[in-house]
C-alpha positions in Angstrom: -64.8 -66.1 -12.8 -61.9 -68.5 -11.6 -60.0 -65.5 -12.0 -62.0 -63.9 -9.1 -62.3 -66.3 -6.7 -58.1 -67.0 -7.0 -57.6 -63.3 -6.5 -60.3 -63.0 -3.5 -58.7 -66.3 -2.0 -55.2 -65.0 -2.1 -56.6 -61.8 -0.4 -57.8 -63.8 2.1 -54.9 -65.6 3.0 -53.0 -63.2 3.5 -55.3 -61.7 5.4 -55.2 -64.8 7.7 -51.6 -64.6 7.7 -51.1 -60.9 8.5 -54.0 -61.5 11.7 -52.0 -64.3 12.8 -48.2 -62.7 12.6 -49.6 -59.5 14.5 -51.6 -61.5 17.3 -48.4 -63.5 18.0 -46.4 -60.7 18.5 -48.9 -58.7 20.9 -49.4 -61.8 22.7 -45.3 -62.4 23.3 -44.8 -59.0 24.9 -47.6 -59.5 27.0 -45.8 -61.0 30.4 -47.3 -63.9 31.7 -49.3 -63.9 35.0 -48.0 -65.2 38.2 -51.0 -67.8 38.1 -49.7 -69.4 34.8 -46.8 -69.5 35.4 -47.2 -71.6 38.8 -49.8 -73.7 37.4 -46.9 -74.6 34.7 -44.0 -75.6 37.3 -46.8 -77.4 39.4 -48.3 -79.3 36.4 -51.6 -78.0 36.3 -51.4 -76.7 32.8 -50.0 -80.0 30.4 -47.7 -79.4 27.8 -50.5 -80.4 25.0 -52.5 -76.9 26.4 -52.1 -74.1 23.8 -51.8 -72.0 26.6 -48.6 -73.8 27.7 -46.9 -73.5 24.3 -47.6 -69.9 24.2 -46.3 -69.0 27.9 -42.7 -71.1 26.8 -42.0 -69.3 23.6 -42.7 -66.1 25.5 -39.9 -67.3 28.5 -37.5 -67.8 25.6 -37.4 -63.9 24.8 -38.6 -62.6 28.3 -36.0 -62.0 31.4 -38.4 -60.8 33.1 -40.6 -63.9 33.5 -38.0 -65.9 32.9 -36.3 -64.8 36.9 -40.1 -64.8 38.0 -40.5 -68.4 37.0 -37.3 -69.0 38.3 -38.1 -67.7 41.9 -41.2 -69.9 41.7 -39.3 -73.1 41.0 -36.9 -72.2 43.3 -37.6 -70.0 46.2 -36.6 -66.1 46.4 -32.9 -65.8 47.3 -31.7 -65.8 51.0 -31.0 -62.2 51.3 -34.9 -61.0 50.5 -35.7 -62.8 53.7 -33.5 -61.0 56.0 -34.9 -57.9 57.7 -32.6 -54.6 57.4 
């Protein structure tokens, strides 16, 4: 019997563990929306939020939102004001 429930918690485990590997890796190539990430530079969403955890492990791997965030912070550059 103790044989059983060892073998059916180890299946469950790694269970768990397989769920959470794959929804971490769908969620870090997901970009982040433009809301998020202003709510993070204006201080909206505190570093003890989930949410903000997620969003700065995905900038780490993501150019993308990494210049988005960036333009946020800082303004778009000069030259995408100036009309043609």
């Amino acid at each position: 019997m103790r044989y059983y429930i060892f073998v059916i918690s180890a299946v469950l485990i790694f269970v768990y563990i397989t769920w959470r590997v794959l929804y971490n890796v769908y969620n870090d190539n997901k970009c982040v929306e433009e809301e998020t990430l202003r709510d993070i530079s204006t201080g909206k969403l505190k570093k003890y939020h989930r949410a903000y955890a997620d969003v700065k492990r995905h900038l780490l791997s993501c150019k993308k939102c990494q210049a988005r965030m960036y333009e946020i912070q800082h303004g778009k550059p000069i030259e995408d004001h100036l009309i043609e």
